[in-house]
C-alpha positions in Angstrom: -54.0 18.4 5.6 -53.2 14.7 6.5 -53.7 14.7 9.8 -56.1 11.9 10.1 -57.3 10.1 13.5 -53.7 9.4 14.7 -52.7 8.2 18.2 -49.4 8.3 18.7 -48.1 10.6 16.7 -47.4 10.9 12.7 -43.8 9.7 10.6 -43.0 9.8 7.6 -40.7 7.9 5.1 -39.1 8.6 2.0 -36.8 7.5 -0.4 -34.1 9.1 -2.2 -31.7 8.5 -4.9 -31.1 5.4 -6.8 -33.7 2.7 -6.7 -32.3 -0.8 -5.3 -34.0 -3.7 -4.3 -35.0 -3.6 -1.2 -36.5 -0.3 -0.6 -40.6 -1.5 -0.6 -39.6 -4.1 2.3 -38.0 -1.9 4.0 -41.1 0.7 3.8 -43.8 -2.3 4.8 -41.9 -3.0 7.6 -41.6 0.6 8.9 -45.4 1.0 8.1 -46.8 -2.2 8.9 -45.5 -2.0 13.0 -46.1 1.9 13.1 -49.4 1.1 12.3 -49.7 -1.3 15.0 -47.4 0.8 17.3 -50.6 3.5 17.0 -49.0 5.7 15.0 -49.8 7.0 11.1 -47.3 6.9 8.1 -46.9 8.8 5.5 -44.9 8.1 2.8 -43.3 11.4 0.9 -43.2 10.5 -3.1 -39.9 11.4 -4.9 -37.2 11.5 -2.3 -36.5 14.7 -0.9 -37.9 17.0 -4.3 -41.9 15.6 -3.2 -41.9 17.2 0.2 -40.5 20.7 -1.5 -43.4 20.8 -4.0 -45.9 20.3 -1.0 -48.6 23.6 -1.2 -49.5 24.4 2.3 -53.4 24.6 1.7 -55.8 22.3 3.5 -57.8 22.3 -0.2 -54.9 21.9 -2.7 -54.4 18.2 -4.3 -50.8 17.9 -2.9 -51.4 13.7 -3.9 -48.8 13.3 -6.1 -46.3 14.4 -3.4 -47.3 12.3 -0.6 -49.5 9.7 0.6 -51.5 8.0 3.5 -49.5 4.4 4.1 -52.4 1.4 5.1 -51.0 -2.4 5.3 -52.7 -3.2 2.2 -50.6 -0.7 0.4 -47.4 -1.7 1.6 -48.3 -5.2 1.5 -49.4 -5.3 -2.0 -45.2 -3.6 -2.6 -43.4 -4.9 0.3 -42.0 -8.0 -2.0 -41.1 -5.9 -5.2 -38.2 -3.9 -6.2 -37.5 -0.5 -6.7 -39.8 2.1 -4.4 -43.4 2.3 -5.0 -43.1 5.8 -3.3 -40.4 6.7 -6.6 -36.9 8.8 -5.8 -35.1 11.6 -7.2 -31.9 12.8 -6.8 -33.0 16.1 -4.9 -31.1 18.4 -2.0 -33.4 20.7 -1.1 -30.4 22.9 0.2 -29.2 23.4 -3.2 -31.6 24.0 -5.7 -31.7 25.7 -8.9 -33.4 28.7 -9.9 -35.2 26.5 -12.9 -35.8 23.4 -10.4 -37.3 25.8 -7.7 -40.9 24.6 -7.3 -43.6 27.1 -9.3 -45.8 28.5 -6.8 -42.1 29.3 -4.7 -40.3 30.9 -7.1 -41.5 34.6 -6.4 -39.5 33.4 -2.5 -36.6 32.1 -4.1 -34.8 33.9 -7.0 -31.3 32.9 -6.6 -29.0 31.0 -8.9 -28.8 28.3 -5.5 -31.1 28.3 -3.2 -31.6 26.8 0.2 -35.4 25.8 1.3 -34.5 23.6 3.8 -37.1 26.5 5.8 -40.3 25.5 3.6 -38.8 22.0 4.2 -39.5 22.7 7.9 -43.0 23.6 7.3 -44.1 21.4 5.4 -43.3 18.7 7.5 -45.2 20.7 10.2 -48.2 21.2 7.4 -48.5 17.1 7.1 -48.0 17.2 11.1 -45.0 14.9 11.1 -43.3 14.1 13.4 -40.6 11.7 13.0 -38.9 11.3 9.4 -37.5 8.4 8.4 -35.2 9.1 5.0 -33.8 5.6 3.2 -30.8 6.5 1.2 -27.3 6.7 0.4 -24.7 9.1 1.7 -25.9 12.2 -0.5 -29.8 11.4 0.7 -28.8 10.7 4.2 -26.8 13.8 4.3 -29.8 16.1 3.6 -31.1 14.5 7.0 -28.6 15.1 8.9 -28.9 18.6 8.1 -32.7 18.5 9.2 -31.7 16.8 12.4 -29.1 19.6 12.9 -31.9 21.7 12.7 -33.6 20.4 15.5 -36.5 17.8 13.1 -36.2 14.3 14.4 -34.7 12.1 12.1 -33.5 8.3 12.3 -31.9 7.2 8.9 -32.0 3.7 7.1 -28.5 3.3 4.8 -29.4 1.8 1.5 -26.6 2.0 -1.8 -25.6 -0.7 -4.4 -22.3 0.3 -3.0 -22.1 -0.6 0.7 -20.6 3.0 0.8 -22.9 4.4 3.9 -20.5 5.1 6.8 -21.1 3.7 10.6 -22.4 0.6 9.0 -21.1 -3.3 7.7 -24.3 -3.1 5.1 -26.4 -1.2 3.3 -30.1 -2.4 1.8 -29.1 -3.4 -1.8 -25.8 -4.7 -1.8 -26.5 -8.0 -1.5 -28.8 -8.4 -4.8 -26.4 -6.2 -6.6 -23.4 -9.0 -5.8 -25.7 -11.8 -6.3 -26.4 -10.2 -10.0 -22.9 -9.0 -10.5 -21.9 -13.3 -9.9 -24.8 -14.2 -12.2 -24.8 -12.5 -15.0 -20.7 -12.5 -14.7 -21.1 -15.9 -15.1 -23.8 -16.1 -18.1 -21.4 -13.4 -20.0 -18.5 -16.0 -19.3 -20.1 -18.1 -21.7 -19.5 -16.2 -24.4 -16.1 -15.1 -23.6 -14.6 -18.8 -23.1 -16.5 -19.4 -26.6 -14.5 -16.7 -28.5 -11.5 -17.4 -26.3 -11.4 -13.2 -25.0 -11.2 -11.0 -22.1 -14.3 -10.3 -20.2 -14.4 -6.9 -19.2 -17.6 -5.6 -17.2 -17.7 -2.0 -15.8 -19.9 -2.4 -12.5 -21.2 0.1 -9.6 -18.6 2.0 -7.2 -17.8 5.5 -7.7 -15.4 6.2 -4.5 -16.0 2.3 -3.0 -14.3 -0.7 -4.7 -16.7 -3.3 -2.7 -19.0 -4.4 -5.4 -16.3 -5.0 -7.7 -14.1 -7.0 -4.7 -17.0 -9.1 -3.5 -17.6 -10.7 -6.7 -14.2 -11.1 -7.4 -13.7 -12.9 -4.2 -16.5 -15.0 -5.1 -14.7 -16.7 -8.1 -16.4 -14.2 -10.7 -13.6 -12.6 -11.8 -10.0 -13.2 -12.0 -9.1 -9.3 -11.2 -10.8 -6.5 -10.2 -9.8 -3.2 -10.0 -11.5 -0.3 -8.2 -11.1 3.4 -6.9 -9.0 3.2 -3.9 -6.0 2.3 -6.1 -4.8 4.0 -9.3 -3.5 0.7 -11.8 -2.0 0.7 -14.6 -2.9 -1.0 -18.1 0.2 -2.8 -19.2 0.0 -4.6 -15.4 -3.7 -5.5 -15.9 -3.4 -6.4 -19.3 -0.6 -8.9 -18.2 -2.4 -10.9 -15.6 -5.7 -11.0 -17.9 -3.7 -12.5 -20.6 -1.8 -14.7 -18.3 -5.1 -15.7 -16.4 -6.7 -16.7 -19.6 -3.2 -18.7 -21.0 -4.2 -20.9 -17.1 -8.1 -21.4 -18.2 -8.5 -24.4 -19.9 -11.7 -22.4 -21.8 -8.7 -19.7 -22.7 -10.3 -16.9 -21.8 -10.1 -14.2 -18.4 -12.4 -11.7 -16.4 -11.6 -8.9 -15.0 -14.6 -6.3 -13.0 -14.2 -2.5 -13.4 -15.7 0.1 -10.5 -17.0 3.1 -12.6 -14.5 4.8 -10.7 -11.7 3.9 -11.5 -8.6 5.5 -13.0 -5.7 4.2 -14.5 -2.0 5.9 -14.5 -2.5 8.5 -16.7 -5.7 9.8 -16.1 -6.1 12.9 -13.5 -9.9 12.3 -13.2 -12.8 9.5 -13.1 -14.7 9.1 -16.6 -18.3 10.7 -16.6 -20.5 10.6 -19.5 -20.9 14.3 -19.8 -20.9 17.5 -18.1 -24.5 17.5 -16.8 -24.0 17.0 -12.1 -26.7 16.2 -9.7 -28.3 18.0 -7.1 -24.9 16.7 -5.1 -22.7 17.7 -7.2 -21.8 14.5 -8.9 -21.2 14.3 -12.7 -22.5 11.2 -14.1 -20.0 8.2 -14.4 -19.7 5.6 -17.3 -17.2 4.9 -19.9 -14.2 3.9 -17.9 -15.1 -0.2 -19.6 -15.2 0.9 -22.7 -11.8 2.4 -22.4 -10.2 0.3 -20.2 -11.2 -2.6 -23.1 -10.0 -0.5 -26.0 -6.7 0.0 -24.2 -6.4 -4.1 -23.4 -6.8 -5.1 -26.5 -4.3 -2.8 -27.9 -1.9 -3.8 -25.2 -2.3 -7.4 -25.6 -0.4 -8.4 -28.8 2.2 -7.3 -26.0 2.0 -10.5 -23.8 0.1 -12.5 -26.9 3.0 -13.0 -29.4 2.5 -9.6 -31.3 -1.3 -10.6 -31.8 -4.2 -8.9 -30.2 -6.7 -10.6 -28.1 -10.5 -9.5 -29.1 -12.2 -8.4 -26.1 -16.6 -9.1 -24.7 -17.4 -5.5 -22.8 -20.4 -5.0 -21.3 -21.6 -2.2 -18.4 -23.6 -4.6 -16.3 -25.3 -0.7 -14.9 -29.0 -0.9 -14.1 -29.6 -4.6 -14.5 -28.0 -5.3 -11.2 -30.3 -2.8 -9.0 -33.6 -3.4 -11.0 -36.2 -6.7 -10.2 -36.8 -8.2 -7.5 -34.4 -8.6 -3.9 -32.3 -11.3 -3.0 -33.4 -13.3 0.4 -30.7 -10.3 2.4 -32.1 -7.4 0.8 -35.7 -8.8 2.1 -34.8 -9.6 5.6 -32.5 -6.7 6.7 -34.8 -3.8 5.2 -37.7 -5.6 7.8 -35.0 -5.6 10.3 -33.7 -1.9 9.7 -37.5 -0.7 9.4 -38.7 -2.7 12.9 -34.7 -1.2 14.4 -36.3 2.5 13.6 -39.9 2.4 15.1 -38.0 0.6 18.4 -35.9 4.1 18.4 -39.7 6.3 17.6 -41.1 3.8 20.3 -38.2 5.3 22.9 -38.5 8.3 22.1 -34.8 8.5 20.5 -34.0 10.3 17.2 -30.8 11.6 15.5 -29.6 8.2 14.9 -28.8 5.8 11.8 -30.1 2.1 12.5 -26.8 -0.1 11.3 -25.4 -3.7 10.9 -22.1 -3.6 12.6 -20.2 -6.7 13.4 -23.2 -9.3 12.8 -25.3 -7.7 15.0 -27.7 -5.3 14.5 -27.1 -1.9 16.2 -27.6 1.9 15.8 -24.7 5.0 15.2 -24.7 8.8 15.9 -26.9 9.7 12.3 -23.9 12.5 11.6 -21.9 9.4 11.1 -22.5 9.8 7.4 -20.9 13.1 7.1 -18.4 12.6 9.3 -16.0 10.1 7.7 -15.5 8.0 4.7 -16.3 4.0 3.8 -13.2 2.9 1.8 -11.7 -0.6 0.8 -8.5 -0.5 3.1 -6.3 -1.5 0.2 -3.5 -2.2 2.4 -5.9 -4.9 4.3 -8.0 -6.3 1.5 -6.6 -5.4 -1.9 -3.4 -6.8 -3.3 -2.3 -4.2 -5.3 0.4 -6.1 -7.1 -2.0 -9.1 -8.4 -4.9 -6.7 -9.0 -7.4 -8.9 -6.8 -8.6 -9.2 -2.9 -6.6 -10.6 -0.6 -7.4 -12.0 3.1 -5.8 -13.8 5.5 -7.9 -14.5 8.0 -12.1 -14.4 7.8 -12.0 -15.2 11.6 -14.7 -12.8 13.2 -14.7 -11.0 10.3 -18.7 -9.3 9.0 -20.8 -11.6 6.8 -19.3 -9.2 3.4 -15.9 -9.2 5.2 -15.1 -5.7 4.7 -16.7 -3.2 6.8 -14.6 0.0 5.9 -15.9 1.2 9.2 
């Protein structure tokens, strides 16, 4: 039983979902000035599925489900990507009857089951007492539900897609733009050599921002994203007519994975197969999206077709290392959440709202959505962001809060 020689009390931490850069700051800084503070930190391995697997026995080896955070540790991670405390995609309050942990399945026997309860005790078996979760909207929401039972909770929003209500940024967003940029601009390259359309499916299943960020960077000449349904012929136009304007003859255009085009009553996922959330897996709307342009380009091209570079920029834009943002906020957001333990406050989502660093209502992230406001930022007719003022506007200009 970890309850060691603590003097304030016990949190833990945890991790859930995709991996971004960002994550192993963000857990050095919560553990590095708990452990100052006086208080033990344990970090839970594997998002939300480690604390479920926990065997309540003082002698069972529960270590590959948790473990004892010391600076060395954290310090040894703090500057790396990914999580060295690994993720799943797990919701404990709908599990499977084949994903139900072994030594629980004679207690849980349906098809879906809910075991938020062992949840419960388990926490109470490490003797925790504050939880910090780092996550997106699907991790974060398991939280709130532990909050709502009365556990306290203070959240940390991480997602490649800045799509974490209450908040102007979430931990990873940054490196993911800074590769998006980068590696759009290594591919161009090759596309102004061949003299074709660049077309690069990148992260944003409901939110458009990490296709419109880029784009308003000078990556891309168009970019188009959920919030807004396009059509082909329209894109295909302006990429043809943006690459007749380059000088290299050649265009770019940056596709959220989910988007749809007229036509299409659904996003594009790779198979069947859906997460403990719900969510089928996206991919595939590039590769269709580029088929369709170059069939649609001898169109606009003088009857011939224009050959076309595709790539899914996917996982190389949350793996390595994090930018300079995605090291300083996650020691922010981590020092923001022991300030909360340290008043005795839970319930609450530490948040970057207007420049300043603040802290919401944690329910936040089931309450409401975090959308591009096409009619504000997106300029539906030329496929791209549009702006027309930045004045007092957040550092990524649009907050969707």
């Amino acid at each position: 039983m970890a309850q060691g020689s603590r003097k304030k009390g016990t949190i833990g931490i945890l991790t859930g979902g995709g991996d971004v850069p960002g994550l192993n700051p963000a857990i050095r800084a919560v553990t590095i000035r708990a452990l100052r503070e006086g208080y033990q930190v344990i970090g839970l391995r594997k998002g939300w599925s480690g604390i479920t697997e926990i065997i309540r026995d003082k002698n069972a080896d529960n270590s590959e489900h948790f473990i004892v955070l010391t600076e060395q540790i954290v310090n040894k991670a703090g500057r790396t990507g990914g999580t060295f405390l690994h993720t799943s995609r797990f919701n404990p309050s709908r599990v499977s009857k084949a994903t139900v942990p072994l030594h629980l399945r004679d207690k849980y026997s349906k098809e879906t089951n809910d075991l938020t309860s062992d949840v419960l005790e388990n926490l109470a078996f490490l003797g925790i007492d504050f939880l910090i979760p780092i996550g997106g909207d699907d991790t974060l929401s398991y939280g709130v539900r532990l909050y709502k039972e009365g556990f306290k909770v203070i959240a940390i929003p991480k997602t490649m897609d800045n799509d974490v209500p209450g908040t102007d940024y979430c931990i990873g967003f940054s490196t993911c733009v800074t590769r998006t940029i980068h590696m759009t601009n290594t591919l161009r390259t090759s596309a102004g050599s061949h003299e074709r359309i660049l077309v690069l499916e990148v992260f944003g299943r409901y939110a458009g921002f990490t296709a419109m960020i880029p784009t308003m960077a000078g990556a891309a000449n168009r970019c188009v994203i959920p919030e807004y349904q396009f059509e082909i012929p329209h894109l295909t136009e302006l990429l043809v007519e943006d690459r007749v304007q380059n000088p290299s003859n050649y265009s770019v255009v940056l596709v959220s994975e989910g988007a749809t085009f007229k036509g299409m009553d659904n996003m594009m996922f790779k198979d069947g197969e859906k997460d403990a959330f719900g969510h089928a897996k996206l991919g595939g709307i590039g590769n269709t999206v580029s088929a369709l342009i170059k069939k649609e380009s001898a169109k606009f091209n003088n009857g011939v077709e224009i050959n076309i570079i595709n790539q899914h920029l996917g996982y190389l834009v949350r793996g390595g290392d994090p930018d300079a943002i995605d090291s300083i906020v996650p020691m922010a957001y981590g020092n923001l959440a022991l300030d909360l333990i340290l008043k005795g406050i839970h319930g609450r989502l530490v948040v970057l709202r207007n420049g300043r660093y603040d802290n919401a209502p944690v329910d936040v992230v089931t309450s409401s959505k975090k959308l591009v406001d096409v009619k504000k930022h997106y300029n539906a007719d030329r496929l791209r962001p549009h702006f027309k003022s930045f004045e007092f506007q957040p550092l990524f200009i649009m907050s969707g809060t």
